[in-house]
C-alpha positions in Angstrom: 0.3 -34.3 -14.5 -3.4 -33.0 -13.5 -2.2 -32.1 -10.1 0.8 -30.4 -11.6 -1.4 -28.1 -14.0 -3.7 -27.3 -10.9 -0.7 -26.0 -8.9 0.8 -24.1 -11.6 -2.4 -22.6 -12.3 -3.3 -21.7 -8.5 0.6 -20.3 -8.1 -0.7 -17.9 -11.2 -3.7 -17.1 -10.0 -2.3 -16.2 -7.3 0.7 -14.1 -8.2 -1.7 -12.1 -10.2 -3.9 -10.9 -7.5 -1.2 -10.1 -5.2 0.4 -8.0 -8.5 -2.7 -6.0 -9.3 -2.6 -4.9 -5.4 -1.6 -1.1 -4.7 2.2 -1.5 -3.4 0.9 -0.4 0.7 -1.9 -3.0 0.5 0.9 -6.0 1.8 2.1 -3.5 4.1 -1.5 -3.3 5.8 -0.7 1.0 6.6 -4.4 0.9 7.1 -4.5 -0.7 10.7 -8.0 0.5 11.5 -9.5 -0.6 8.3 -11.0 2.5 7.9 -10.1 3.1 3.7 -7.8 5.6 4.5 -4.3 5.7 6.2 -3.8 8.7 9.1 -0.1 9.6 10.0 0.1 7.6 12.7 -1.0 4.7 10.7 1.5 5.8 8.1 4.5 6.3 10.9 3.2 3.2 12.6 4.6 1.2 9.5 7.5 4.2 7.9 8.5 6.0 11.0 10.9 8.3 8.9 7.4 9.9 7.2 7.6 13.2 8.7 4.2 15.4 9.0 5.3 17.7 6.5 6.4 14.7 4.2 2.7 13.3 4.7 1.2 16.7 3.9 2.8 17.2 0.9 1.5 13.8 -0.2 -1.9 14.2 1.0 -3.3 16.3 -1.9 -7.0 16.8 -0.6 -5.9 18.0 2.6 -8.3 16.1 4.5 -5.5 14.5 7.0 -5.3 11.4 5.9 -4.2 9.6 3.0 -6.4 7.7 0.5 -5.2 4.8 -1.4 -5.0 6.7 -4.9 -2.4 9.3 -2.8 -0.6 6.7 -1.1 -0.3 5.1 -4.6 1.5 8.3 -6.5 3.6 9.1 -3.3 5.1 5.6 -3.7 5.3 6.0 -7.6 7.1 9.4 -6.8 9.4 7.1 -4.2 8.2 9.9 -1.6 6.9 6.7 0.8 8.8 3.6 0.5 6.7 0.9 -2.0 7.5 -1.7 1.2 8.0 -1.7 5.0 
């Protein structure tokens, strides 16, 4: 029964990390670790992200996405939530 409760409670512990995630964070877009996702990062992993697509979701214009604007363009379904 102990070892039951433990695994049930890892299993949550678990789930919940992986759910309080952004939606690209499994995807890994960000191949250079960097903190923010460039459009070949972004192509790399949705190749039918156009540049115009990616400029329209990079709000700050700085040519390259941050997590906050990767976030909304998935919440808008602009970039797919998974690869």
């Amino acid at each position: 029964m102990k070892k039951s409760m433990m695994t049930v409670i890892a299993l949550t512990v678990t789930s919940l990390s992986v759910a309080g995630l952004p939606a690209w964070a499994a995807t890994e877009v960000d191949a250079n670790g960097d903190g923010v996702m460039t459009l070949d990062e972004v192509q790399a992993v949705y190749p039918e992200i156009t540049a115009e697509t990616f400029a329209s979701v990079d709000v700050d214009a700085d040519g390259a996405l941050s997590d906050e604007e990767m976030v909304a363009a998935q919440e808008k379904g602009i970039i797919p939530s998974d690869s």
